[in-house]
Each structure stands twice: as C-alpha cells, then as structure tokens.
C-alpha positions as CSV (number, residue, x, y, z in Angstrom):
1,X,0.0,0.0,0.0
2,X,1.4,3.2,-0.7
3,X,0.8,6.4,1.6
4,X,1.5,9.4,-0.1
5,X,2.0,12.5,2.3
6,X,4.1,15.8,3.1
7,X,5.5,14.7,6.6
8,X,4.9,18.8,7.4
9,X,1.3,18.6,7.4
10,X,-0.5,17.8,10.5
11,X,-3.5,15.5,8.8
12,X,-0.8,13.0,7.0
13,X,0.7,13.0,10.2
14,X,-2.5,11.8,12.3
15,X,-3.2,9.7,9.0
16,X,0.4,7.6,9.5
17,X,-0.4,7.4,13.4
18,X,-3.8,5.6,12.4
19,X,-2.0,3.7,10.3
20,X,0.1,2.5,12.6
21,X,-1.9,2.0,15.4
22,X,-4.5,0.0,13.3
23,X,-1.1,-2.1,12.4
24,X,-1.3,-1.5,8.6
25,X,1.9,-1.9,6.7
26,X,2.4,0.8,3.7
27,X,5.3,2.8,2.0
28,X,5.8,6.3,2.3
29,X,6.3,8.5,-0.5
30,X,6.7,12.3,-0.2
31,X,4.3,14.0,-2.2
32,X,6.8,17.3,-2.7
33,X,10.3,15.2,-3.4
34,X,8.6,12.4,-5.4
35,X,5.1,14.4,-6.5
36,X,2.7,12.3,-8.4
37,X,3.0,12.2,-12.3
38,X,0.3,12.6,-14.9
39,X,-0.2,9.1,-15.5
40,X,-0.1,7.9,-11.8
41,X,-2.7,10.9,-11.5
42,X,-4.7,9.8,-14.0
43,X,-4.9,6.1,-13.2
44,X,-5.2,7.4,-8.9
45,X,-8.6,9.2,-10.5
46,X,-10.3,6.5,-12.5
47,X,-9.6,4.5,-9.9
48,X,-11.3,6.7,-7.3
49,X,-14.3,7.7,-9.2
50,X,-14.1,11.1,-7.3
51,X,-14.2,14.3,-9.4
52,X,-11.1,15.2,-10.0
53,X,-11.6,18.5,-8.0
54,X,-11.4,15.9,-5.0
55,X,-7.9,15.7,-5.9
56,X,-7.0,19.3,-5.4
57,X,-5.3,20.8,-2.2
58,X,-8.0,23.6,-2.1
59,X,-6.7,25.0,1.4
60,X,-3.3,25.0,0.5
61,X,-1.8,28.8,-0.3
62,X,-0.9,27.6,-4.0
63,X,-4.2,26.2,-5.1
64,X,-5.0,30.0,-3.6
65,X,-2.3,32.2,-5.7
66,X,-2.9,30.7,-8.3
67,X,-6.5,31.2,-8.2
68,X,-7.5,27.9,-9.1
69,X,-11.2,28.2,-7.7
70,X,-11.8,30.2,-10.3
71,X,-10.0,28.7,-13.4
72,X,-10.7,24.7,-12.5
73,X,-14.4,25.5,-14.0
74,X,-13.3,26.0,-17.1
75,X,-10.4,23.6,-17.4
76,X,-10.6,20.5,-19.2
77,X,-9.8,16.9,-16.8
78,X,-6.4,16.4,-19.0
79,X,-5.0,20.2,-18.6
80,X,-6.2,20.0,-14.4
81,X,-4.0,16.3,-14.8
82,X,-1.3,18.3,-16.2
83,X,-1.2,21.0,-13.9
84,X,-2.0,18.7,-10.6
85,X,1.1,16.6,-11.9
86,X,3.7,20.4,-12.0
87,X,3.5,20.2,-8.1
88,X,2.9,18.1,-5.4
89,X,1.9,20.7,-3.1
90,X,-1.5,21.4,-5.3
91,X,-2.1,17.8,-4.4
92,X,-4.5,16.9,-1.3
93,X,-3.1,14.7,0.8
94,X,-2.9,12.3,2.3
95,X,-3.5,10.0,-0.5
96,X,-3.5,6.4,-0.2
97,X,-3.3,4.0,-3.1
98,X,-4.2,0.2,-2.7
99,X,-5.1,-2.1,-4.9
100,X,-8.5,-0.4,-6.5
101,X,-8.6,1.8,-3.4
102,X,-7.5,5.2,-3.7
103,X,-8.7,7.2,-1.0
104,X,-7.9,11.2,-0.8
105,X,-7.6,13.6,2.5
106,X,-7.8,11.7,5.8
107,X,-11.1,10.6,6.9
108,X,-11.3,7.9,9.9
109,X,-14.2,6.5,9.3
110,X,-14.0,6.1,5.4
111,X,-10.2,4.8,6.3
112,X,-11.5,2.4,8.7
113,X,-14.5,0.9,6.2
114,X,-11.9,0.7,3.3
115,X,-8.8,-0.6,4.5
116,X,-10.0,-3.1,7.0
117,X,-11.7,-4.9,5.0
C-alpha cells in the first residue's frame, strides 16, 4: 500500500499514526520530493471515481495564488491532470493508493470501512 503525504502537514501525520496503530503496513512517498506524475494521477482518479476536483489541495496557499477556484471550472480533466502533476503541493493529501482503493484527505471513518476490509 502506498501512503502518499508531506511529513509537514498535521492531517498526513494523524493519518500515519492511524496507520500505525491499526497495524497496517504501507510505503511512504513524499508527495513534494517524489510528486505524483500525470499518469499515476490519471490512473489514482479513474480508480477513485471522485471528481477530479477531490484531488486538489483547495486550502493550500498555491491552489489559492494561483486562483484555481476560479480557473478549474473552465479547465478540461487532461490540462487540471497536467497541472495537478507540475506540483505536489496542489495535491490533497494524504492519499492512499491500494489495490482499486484510492482514498484522498484523511477521513477515519471512510479509512477504517476501506482498509479493514
């Protein structure tokens, strides 16, 4: 299983901690130093069957300079790809990829249904 985070941010941390209490083995990858490509995007999205929106770090202070709210509306799925892949910081994280799971952000409960099953 692979748990994709930036060690800096307070969620991915409580995310690993649940992780490891609940005893479930993944590999960390650091979503700045090794930021998801287009492809791995792509796949993480069909996969998920989220909007791809889902996928965006909408509090972080890049999705905000850049004033993504605004464009993302009238982007097409393969240029938000493309510009979701430039930076792993527009990412939202944590991610975590698993078989045909890909779950997005750090939610107990949805954690807890998917991954101990």
């Amino acid at each position: 299983m692979l748990f994709i985070c930036y060690p800096k941010c307070t969620t991915c941390q409580k995310a690993a901690k649940w992780l490891d209490a609940n005893k479930i083995a993944y590999t960390q990858r650091h979503i700045v130093d090794d930021a998801p490509t287009y492809e791995e995007l792509k796949t993480w999205h069909e996969k998920s069957k989220l909007p791809l929106k889902k996928f965006f770090n909408t509090s972080g202070l890049l999705y905000k300079e850049m004033k993504l709210k605004d464009k993302l509306p009238t982007m097409s799925e393969e240029e938000q790809l493309e510009l979701l892949a430039t930076n792993g910081m527009l990412v939202k994280r944590p991610l975590v990829i698993k078989d045909d799971i890909v779950l997005v952000g750090f939610r107990e409960a949805e954690w807890k249904e998917q991954l101990h099953g």
